[in-house]
VOGU-3710 file (C-alpha; in Angstrom, 3 decimals, decimal comma):
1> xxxxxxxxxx> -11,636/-1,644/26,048  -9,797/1,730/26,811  -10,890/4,670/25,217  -8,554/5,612/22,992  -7,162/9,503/23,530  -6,994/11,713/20,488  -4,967/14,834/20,108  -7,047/17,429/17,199  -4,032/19,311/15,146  -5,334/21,736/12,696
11> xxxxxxxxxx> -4,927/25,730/12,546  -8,099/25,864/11,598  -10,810/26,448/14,702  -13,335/25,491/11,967  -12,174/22,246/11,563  -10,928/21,718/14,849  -14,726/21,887/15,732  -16,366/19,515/13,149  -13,517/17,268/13,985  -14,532/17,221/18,034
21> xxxxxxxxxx> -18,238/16,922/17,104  -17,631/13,773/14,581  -15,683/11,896/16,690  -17,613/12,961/20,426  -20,508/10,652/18,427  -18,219/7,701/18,547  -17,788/5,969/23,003  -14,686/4,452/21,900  -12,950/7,745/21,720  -12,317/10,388/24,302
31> xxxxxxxxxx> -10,645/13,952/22,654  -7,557/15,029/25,151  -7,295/18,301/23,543  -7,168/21,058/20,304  -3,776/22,725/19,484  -3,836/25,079/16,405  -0,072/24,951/15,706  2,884/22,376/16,498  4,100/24,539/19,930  0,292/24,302/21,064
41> xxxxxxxxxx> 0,226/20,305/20,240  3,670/19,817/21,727  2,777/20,611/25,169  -0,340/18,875/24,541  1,609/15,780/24,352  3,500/16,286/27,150  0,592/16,539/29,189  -1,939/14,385/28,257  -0,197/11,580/26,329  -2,413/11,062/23,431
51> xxxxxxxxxx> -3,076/7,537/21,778  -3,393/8,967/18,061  -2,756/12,530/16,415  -5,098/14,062/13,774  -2,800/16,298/11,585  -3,095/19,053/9,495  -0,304/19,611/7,012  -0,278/23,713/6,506  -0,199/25,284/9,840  1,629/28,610/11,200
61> xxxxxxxxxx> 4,723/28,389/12,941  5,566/25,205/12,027  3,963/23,045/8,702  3,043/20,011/9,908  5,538/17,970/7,520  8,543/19,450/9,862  6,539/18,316/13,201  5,982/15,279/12,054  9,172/14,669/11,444  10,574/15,584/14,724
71> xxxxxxxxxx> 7,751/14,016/16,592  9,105/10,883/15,059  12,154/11,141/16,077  11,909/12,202/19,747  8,202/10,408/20,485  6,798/8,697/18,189  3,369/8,195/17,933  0,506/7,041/15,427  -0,714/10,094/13,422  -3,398/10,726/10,925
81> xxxxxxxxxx> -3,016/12,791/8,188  -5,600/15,165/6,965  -5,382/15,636/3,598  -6,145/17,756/0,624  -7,209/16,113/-2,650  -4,878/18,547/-4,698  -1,594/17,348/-6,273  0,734/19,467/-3,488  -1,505/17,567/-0,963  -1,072/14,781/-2,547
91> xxxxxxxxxx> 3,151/15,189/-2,756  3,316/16,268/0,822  0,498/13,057/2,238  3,052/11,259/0,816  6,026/12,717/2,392  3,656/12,165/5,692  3,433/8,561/5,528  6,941/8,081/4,385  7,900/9,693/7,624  5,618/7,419/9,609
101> xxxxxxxxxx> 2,186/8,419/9,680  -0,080/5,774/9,630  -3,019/6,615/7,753  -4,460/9,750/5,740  -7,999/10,888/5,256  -8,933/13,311/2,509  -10,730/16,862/4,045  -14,225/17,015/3,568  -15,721/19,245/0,892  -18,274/22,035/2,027
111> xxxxxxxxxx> -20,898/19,427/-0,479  -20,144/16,356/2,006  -21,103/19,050/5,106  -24,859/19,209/3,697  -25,107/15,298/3,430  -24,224/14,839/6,959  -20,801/13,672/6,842  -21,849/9,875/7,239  -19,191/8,401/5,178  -16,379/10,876/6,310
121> xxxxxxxxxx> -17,480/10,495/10,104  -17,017/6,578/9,826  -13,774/6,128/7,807  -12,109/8,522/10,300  -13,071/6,836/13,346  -12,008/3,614/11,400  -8,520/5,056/10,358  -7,864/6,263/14,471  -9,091/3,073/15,844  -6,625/1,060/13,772
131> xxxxxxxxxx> -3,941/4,079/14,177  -4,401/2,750/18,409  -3,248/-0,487/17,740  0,065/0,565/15,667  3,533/0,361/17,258  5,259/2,996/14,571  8,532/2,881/16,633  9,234/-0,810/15,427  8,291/-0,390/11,789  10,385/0,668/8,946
141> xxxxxxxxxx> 13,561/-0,223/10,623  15,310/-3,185/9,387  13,862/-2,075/5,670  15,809/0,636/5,422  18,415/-1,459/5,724  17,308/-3,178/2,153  20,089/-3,799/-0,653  19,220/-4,201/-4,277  18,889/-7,782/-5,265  21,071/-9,540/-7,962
151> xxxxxxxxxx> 20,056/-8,884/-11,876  18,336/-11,563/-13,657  19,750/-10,865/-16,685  20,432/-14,643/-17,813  16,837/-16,105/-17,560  14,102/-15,265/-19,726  11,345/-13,473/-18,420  8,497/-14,039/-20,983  5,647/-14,896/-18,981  6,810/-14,110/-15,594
161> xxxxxxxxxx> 4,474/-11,297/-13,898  4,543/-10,160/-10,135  1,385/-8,939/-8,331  1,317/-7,195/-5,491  -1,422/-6,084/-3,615  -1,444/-3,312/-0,456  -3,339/-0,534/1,605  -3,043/0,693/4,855  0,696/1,209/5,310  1,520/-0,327/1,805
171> xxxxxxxxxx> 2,890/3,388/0,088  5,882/2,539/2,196  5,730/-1,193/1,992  5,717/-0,975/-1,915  8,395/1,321/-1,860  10,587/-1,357/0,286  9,416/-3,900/-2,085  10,303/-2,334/-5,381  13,765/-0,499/-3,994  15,068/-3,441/-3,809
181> xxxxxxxxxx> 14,591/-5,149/-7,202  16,860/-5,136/-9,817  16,170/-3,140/-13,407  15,796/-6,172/-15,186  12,921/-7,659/-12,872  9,845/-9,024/-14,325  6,933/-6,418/-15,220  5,207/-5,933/-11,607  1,343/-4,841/-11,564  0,420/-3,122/-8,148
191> xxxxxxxxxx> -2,548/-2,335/-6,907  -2,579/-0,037/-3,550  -5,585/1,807/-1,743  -5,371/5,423/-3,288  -7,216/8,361/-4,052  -7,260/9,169/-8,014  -5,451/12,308/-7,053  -2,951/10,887/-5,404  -1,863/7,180/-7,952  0,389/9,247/-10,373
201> xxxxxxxxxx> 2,282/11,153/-7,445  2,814/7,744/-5,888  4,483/6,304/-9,325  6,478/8,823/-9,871  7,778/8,824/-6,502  8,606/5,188/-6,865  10,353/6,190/-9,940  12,456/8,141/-8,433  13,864/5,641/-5,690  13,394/2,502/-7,404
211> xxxxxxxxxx> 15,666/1,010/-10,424  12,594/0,039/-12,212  10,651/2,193/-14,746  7,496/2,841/-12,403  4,047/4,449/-14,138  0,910/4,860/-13,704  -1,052/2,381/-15,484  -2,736/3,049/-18,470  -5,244/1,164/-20,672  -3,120/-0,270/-23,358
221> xxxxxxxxxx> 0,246/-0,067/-21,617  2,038/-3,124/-22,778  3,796/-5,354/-19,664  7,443/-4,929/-20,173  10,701/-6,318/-18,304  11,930/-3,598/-15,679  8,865/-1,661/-15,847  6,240/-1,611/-13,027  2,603/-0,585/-13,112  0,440/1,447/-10,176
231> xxxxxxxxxx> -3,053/1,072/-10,908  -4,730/4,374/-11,056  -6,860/5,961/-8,319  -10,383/4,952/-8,069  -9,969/2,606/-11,193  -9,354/-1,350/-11,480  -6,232/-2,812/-12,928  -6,692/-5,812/-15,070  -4,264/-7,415/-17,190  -5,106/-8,746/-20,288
241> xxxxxxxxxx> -3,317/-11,519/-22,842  -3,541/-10,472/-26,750  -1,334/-12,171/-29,186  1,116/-13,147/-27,421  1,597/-10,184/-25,006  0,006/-8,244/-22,016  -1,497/-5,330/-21,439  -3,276/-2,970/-18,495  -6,866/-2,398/-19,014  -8,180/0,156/-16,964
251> xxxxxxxxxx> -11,987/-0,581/-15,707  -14,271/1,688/-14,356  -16,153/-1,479/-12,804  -17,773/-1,120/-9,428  -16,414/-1,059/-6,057  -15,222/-4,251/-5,441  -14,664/-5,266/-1,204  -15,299/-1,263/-0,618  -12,609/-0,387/-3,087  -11,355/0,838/-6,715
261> xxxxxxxxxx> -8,744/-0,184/-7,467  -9,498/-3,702/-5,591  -6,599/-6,030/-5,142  -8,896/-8,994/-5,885  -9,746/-7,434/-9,131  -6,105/-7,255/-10,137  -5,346/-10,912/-9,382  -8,220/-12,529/-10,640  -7,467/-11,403/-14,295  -4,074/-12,914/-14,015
271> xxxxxxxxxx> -6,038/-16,191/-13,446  -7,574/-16,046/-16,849  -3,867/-16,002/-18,592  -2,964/-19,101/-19,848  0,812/-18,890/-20,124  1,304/-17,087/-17,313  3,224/-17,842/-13,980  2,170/-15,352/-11,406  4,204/-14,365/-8,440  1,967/-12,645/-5,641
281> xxxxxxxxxx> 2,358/-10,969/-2,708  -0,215/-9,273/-0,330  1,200/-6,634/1,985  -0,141/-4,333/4,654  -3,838/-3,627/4,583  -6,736/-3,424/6,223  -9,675/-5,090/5,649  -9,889/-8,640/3,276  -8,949/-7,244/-0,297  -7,348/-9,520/-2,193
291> xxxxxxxxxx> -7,041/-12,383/0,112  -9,595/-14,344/-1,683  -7,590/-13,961/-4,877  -4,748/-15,028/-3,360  -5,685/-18,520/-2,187  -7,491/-18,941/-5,769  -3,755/-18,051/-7,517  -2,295/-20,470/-5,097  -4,827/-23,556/-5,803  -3,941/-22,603/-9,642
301> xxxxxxxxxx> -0,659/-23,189/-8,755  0,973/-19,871/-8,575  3,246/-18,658/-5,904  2,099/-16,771/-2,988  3,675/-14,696/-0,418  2,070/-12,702/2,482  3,840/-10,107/5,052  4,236/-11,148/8,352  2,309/-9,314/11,042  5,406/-8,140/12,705
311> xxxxxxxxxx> 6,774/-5,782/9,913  2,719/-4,936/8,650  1,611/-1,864/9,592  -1,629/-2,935/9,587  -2,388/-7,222/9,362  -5,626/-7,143/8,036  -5,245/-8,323/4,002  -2,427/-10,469/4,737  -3,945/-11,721/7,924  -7,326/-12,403/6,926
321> xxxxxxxxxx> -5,105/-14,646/3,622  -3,461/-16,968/6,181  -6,710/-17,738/7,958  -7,676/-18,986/4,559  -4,016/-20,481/4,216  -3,820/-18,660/0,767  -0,613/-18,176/1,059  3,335/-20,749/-0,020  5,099/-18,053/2,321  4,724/-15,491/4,817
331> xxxxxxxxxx> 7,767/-13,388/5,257  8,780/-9,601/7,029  8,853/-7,033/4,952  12,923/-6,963/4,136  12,965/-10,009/2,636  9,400/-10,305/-0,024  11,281/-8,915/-2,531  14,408/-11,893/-2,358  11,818/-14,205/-1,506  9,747/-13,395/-5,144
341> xxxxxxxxxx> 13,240/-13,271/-7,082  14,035/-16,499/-5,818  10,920/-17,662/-7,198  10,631/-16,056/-10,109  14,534/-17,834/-10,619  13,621/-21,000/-9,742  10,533/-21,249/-12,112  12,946/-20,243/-14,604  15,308/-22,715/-14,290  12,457/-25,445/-13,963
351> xxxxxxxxxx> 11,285/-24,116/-17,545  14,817/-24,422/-18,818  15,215/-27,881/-17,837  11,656/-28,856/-19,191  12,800/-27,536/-22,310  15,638/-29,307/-22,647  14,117/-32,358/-21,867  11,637/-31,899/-24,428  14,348/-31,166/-27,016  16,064/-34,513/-25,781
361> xxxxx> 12,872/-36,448/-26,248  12,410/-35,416/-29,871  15,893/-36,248/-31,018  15,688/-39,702/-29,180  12,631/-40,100/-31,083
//
């Protein structure tokens, strides 16, 4: 396999170093160069045609936000982020990936420096090796594109609930997803990769683009029609059934496939709901969260969707579901949220004509 060439962004020399002597440990990847502003890493490019960009988001001359966006425009490439844990890193990572950038890694602390780095040093050589295989020119394209789907104002919607799952690419993915339903969808529980800094600053941006009433989940929060529910950072999303109605509990469980929140967490407690028809789609990811899940919602008779590998950033979660043919549909990315309305419409008018066929029965009798 070729080694894949990285470009180091940062202002700080610091960094810059601790970058080059993390990832010199790994054969796999050879470092073209070190630019400490977006001039220096511009000619960079130019010259030695990088495979991946580490970025830095605060540099002189030019913040990396503005780069990034012109890089995308005029050559783009994969990039990843590094990121502050703070709320304005948090607002701006977003921004980032929005934009295009693949992946994000948090800084490390000056306490991770005296334990060696281990964790740090592996997740970022995981997060550049996948950033090598991504083609961001194609993605994003035909979503943007997106119109809002029809309202579903004349079904009820009582125990209707969609799921859906996401990491690696998925802050973008959801935001496809939920732009395009209508304000009178049915309550949608999401679970995506995150850092707990980061979970409310991705609900409220979906707020603000999406028709739907988007939060953060909180334990308690009753499921409601139009609303939808982003499981917080580094905690599990259940729902739970009581009298009648549903609820997020938050759980401080343990890490579940490598993560909290896990995706498989979040489905599997929709499998202990009676009543309840699930509708549930795994998107971008990498790794195997959720898949699992998936094919155990299907087998209960629930409807399952993954994202094809053409429009997935990453086809790792959704991927690893079809192996296990977990899933009723795989569709591209502009079309899951139709494809889950349609559903959703068609169980609905199924129920109706159950109903009705019940009522006939006990007047015949």
């Amino acid at each position: 396999m070729d080694k894949i060439k990285v470009l180091i962004v940062d202002d700080s020399k610091l960094v810059r170093e601790i970058l080059v002597e993390i990832l010199s440990q790994f054969p796999l990847i050879t470092i073209v160069g070190q630019a400490e502003d977006a001039f220096q890493a511009r000619e960079m490019i130019k010259l030695h045609s990088p495979d991946v960009l580490t970025l830095d988001v605060e540099m002189p001359k030019m913040d990396g936000i503005t780069f990034l966006r012109n890089l995308m425009r005029l050559r783009p490439m994969p990039v990843v982020m590094l990121s502050t844990l703070t709320t304005k890193g948090a607002e701006v990572t977003l921004e980032a990936l929005e934009l295009g950038a693949v992946d994000f890694i948090a800084k490390p602390k000056s306490s991770d420096l005296m334990g060696g780095l281990t964790a740090f040093n592996n997740a970022l050589f995981e997060k550049i090796k996948f950033a090598s295989t991504v083609d961001v020119s194609s993605l994003g394209k035909k979503a943007r594109e997106i119109k809002k789907e029809s309202a579903l104002s004349d079904i009820d919607l009582t125990h209707e609930v969609i799921a859906l799952g996401a990491s690696t690419g998925g802050t973008e993915a959801l935001r496809v997803v939920l732009d395009a339903m209508p304000a009178d969808s049915p309550p949608i529980v999401i679970t995506q990769h995150i850092p707990q800094s980061f979970s409310l600053r991705f609900a409220k941006r979906l707020n603000g683009t999406s028709l739907m009433t988007v939060h953060e989940a909180r334990d308690g929060l009753e499921l409601m029609r139009g609303h939808a529910y982003v499981a917080p950072g580094n905690m599990h999303l259940k729902i739970i059934e009581l009298n009648g109605k549903y609820y997020c509990r938050i759980d401080d469980g343990p890490l579940v496939n490598r993560h909290k929140p896990s995706v498989d967490v979040m489905f599997n407690s929709l499998l202990g709901l009676s009543k309840v028809k699930v509708f549930a789609g795994l998107l971008t990811g990498m790794g195997s969260d959720g898949a699992k899940s998936l094919l155990s919602l299907k087998e209960h008779g629930h409807f399952t969707l993954i994202q094809d590998e053409q429009t997935s950033m990453v086809w790792g979660m959704p991927g690893v579901a079809q192996s296990l043919n977990a899933h009723c549909r795989e569709e591209p990315l502009p079309n899951v949220a139709r494809t889950l309305l349609q559903q959703v419409r068609g169980q609905a008018k199924r129920a109706s004509f159950n109903s009705s066929r019940i009522k006939e029965n006990n007047v015949s009798l």
